[in-house]
Structures are given as structure tokens and as C-alpha cells.
C-alpha positions in Angstrom: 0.0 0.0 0.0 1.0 3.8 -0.6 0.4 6.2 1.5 0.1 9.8 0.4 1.5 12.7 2.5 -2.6 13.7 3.9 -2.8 10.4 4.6 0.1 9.6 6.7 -1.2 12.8 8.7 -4.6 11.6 8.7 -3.4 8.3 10.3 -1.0 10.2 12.6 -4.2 13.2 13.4 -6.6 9.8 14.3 -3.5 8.8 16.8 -3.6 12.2 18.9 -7.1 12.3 18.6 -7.6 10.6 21.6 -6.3 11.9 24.8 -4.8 8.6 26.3 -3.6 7.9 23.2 -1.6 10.7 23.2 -0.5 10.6 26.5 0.5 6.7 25.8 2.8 8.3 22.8 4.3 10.3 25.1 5.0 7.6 27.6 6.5 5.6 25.1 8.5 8.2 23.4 10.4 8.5 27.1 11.1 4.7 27.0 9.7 1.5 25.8 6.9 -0.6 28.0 5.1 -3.3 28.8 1.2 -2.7 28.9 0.0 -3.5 32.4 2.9 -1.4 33.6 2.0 1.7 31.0 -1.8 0.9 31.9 -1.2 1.7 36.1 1.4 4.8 34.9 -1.2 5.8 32.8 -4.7 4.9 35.2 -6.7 3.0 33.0 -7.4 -0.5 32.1 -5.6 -2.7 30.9 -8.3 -3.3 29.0 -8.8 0.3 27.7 -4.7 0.6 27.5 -5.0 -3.0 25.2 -7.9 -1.1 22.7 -5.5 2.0 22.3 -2.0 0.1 21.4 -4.0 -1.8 18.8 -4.5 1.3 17.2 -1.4 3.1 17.2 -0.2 -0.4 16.0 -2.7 -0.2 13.3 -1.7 3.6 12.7 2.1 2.4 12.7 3.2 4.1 15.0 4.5 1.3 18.0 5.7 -1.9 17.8 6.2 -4.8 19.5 8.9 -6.8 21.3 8.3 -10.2 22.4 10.5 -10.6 25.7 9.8 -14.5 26.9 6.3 -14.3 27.9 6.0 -10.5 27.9 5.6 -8.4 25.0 7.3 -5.0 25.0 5.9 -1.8 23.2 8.2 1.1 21.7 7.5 3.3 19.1 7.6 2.0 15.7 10.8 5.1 14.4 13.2 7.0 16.9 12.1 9.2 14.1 8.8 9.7 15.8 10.3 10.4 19.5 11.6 13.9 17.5 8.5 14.5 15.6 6.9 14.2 18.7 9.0 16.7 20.3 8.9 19.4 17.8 5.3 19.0 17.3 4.9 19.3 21.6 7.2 22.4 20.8 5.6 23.8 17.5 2.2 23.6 19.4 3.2 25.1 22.7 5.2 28.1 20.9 1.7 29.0 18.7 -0.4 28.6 21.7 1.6 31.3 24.0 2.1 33.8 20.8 -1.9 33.2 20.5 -2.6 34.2 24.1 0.1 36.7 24.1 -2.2 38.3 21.5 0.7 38.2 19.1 1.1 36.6 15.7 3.7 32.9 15.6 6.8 33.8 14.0 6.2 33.2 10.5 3.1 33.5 10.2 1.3 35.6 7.4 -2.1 35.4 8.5 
């Protein structure tokens, strides 16, 4: 299959849609983990946690480890622990220039 450039950010946008799903990107962008462990960190199910690495496997974004009888979880790129990172910092910089009342640098609009 090949994926176009909207889609990619489609797939990536249906990721960050979801709060915990977010917050379980950012938990495995620090470091790689095991589910029941990133469930308690996280407070939700396992169950819930279980629903939500399905789809950020199913987005590509993490992958899996088996270790024994455990399976680890890590994202799928380092590249993604940067894009992360700059899109945490892209985001926070527009925010504060928006309730500064001031236009992001760059901007034209």
C-alpha cells in the first residue's frame, strides 16, 4: 500500500485524537513498556490501554517486542520520538504567541 502525504497525517491526526492515546505516545516516546505497567502509569485499564496500542499499532506508529512471555511496546521510528518533540514544541510556541495576542513567527495570517 501507498500512503500519500494527507494520509500519513490523517493516520498520525486519528492517533492524537484521543487523549490517552496521546499521553501513551508520550509515555513511550520517554522509553519502551510493557502494557500493564503503562496501563497503572497511565490509570486506565488494561483493557482500555490493550484497545489503544492496537490502534497506534494499526496507525504504525509502535511496535512490539516479544520478551519471553512478555511483549514490550516502543514506538515504531526514533524518528517519531523527534517528531513528537517538535510537534509538543511547534504547538506550545503557537499557543503562548496566540494568548500573548501576538502573531507565531512566521506567520502571514
Amino acid at each position: 500500500m501507498i500512503s500519500t502525504p494527507a494520509g500519513v497525517l490523517a493516520r498520525f491526526g486519528h492517533a492524537l485524537s484521543d487523549p490517552t492515546r496521546a499521553r501513551l505516545l508520550l509515555a513511550l516516546r520517554e522509553a519502551p513498556g510493557y502494557p500493564a505497567e503503562l496501563a497503572e502509569a497511565l490509570g486506565v485499564s488494561r483493557q482500555n490501554l490493550s484497545n489503544h496500542l492496537a490502534c497506534l499499532r494499526g496507525c504504525g506508529l509502535v511496535v512490539t517486542e516479544p520478551e519471553g512471555r512478555r511483549v514490550r511496546y516502543e514506538l515504531a521510528d526514533p524518528r517519531l520520538r523527534h517528531a513528537l518533540d517538535d510537534l509538543v514544541g511547534v504547538v506550545l510556541a503557537v499557543e503562548g504567541a496566540l494568548c500573548a495576542g501576538t502573531r507565531p513567527r512566521g506567520s502571514t495570517a
